[in-house]
C-alpha positions, 0 to 999 in steps of 0.5 A: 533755690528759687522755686518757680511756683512761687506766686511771688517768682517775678518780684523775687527774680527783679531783686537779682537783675543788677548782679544777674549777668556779673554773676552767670559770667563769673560762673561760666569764666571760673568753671573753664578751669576749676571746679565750683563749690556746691555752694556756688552751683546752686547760686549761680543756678539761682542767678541763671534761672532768673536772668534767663526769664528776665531776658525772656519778657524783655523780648516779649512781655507776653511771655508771662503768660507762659513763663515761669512753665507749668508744664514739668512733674515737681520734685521728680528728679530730686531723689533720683539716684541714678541720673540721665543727661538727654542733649536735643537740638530745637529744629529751629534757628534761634532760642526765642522760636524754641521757647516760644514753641515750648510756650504753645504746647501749653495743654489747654481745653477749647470748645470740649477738645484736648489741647496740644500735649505738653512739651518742656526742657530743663535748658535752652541753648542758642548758638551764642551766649549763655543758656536759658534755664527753664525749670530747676534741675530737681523737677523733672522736664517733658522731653522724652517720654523714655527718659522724662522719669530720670533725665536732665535735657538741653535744646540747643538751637540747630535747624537738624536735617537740610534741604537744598532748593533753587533759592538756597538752603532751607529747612521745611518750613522756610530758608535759613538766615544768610548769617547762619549759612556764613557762619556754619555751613552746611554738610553733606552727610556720607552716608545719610543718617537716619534718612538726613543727606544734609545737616548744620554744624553746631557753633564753636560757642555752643560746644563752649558753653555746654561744656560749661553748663554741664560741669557746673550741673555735675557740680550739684549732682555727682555721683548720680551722673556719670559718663555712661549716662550722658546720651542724645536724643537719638538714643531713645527715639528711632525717629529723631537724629539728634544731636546728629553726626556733627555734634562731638558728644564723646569729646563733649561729656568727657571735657564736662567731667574734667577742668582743663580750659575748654579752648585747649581741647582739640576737638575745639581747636579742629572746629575754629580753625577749619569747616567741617569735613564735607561742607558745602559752599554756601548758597544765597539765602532769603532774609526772611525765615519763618522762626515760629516752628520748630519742626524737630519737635513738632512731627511725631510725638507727644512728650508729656508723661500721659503719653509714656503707654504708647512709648518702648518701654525702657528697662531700668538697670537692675533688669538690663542686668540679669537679663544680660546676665541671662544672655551670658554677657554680664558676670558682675554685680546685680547691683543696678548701677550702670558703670563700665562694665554693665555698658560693656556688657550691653555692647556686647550683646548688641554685636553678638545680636546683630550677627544673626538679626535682619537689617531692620532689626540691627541695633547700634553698638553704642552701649546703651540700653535704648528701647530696641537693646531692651526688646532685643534683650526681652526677645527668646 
């Protein structure tokens, strides 16, 4: 596989650009309906990597300053046996804003003073078109400090929570394209999540495209990533929505583990052919959107793994267990893996806890160990 620490990456990569986009589009045809060899997982891996930085210095030469990143822990996820799928959304509205974003949090030191704590993903998915592939799936990326140690990530392009004003729909930084507003319009989320009244549907191509990815990133590492540990965002930082209520992540992961041509699903079928429940009339918009923030990331939280002492501590799955074993909701194994039955024990733990405990201190019944299950399960 490339490695992109290699002082000869950028020459190494020239010598795939005439087979480069052939080759990502024959992988992501022949994975919508059979699955890859290793063999051609980890080539097509190879090809992704270097057409997506190829595609990133021709929209702006510059960008070798800052790409291939430097900013990932080396090898962490390669021995990894039980392995975490974290989907993000950039608070942006296109893939070049986020990696230029990503590019900024280089940590640095200027006149004796720290520098912006560093930030990264595994990959970048815009709302068309195949996703970029920032740094191999065997180093392990700087996305959420919870999960940095055992976690795969994606970004994919949504602008997150909306506001309404005289002018048309914006996010905080600025208004929204008018071709982004055609396309996917706004919905009214009833009631808000997480303080969200108003957020953007995903595109039909984006859906598409991460069914695709991840069947072809589950080619390499199955059985260390199974269905239970497919997550969002959402679920290891109480502060952040995404993916949000519009994204279909059941409906997402369980298509990922399966061949069946993507286009006959349902779910698919439900967002060509209609808007989503609730949307709203689209509203003229200003042409001229500020694409250098994304303010997902950019309001709460440092990312880098220097940071993980100020973050909840996340139990591993061994711990998890007896302490629900404790609790009297787990009978199984002590094995620490993370199947069915050990979900099915923490979903019960969590109704059974939200029973008595106050509004503040409910959990969601979702059957993941996130850092409030993991206090709640520490508490007497």
């Amino acid at each position: 596989m490339i490695d992109i620490t290699d002082k000869n990456f950028w020459n190494k990569i020239g010598t795939l650009a005439p087979v480069a986009e052939k080759t990502v589009k024959d992988m992501f045809n022949k994975v919508n309906t059979a699955a890859l060899t290793v063999e051609e997982a980890e080539n097509g891996l190879d090809v992704l990597l270097a057409y997506s930085h190829q595609r990133i210095v021709e929209y702006s030469k510059a960008s070798k300053q800052y790409f291939p990143t430097t900013q990932f822990t080396k090898n962490r996820l390669q021995d990894v046996q039980q392995l975490w799928w974290t989907d993000h959304y950039t608070g942006g509205i296109n893939e070049m804003s986020t990696l230029a974003w990503f590019s900024s949090r280089k940590v640095t030191k200027k006149n004796g003073k720290q520098g912006l704590p560093g930030a990264s993903t595994h990959f970048v998915l815009g709302r068309h078109g195949y996703p970029f592939y920032i740094i191999p799936i065997w180093h392990g990326a700087w996305h959420e400090p919870a999960r940095n140690a055992d976690s795969l990530s994606i970004e994919l392009v949504n602008p997150g929570a909306l506001i309404q004003t005289a002018e048309g729909w914006a996010r905080p930084q600025g208004a929204l394209p008018k071709d982004m507003i055609a396309e996917t319009p706004p919905a009214r989320i009833n009631p808000p999540y997480r303080g969200a009244k108003i957020l953007m549907p995903f595109t039909v191509d984006q859906v598409i495209n991460l069914i695709k990815l991840k069947r072809i990133i589950l080619t390499l590492v199955k059985p260390r990533l199974v269905p239970e540990r497919m997550t969002q965002h959402s679920v290891w930082r109480e502060t952040k929505i995404d993916m949000g209520p519009l994204f279909p992540l059941n409906d997402v992961n369980r298509a990922a583990f399966e061949f069946i041509p993507v286009e006959q699903y349902d779910f698919i079928r439900r967002m060509q052919s209609s808007l989503p429940p609730g949307a709203l009339p689209a509203a003229p918009t200003s042409d001229d959107a500020d694409e250098s923030e994304n303010t997902e990331h950019g309001f709460d939280t440092p990312t880098q793994d220097k940071d993980l002492d100020a973050q909840p501590q996340i139990l591993d799955v061994l711990a998890v267990q007896r302490l629900l074993a404790t609790k009297g909701v787990y009978r199984g194994k002590l094995d620490g893996i993370f199947g069915s039955q050990t979900k099915q024990a923490v979903t019960v733990f969590q109704s059974k806890w939200n029973f008595n405990a106050p509004a503040e201190k409910k959990l969601e019944v979702d059957g993941i160990p996130g850092p409030k299950t993991c206090q709640a399960l520490q508490a007497n």
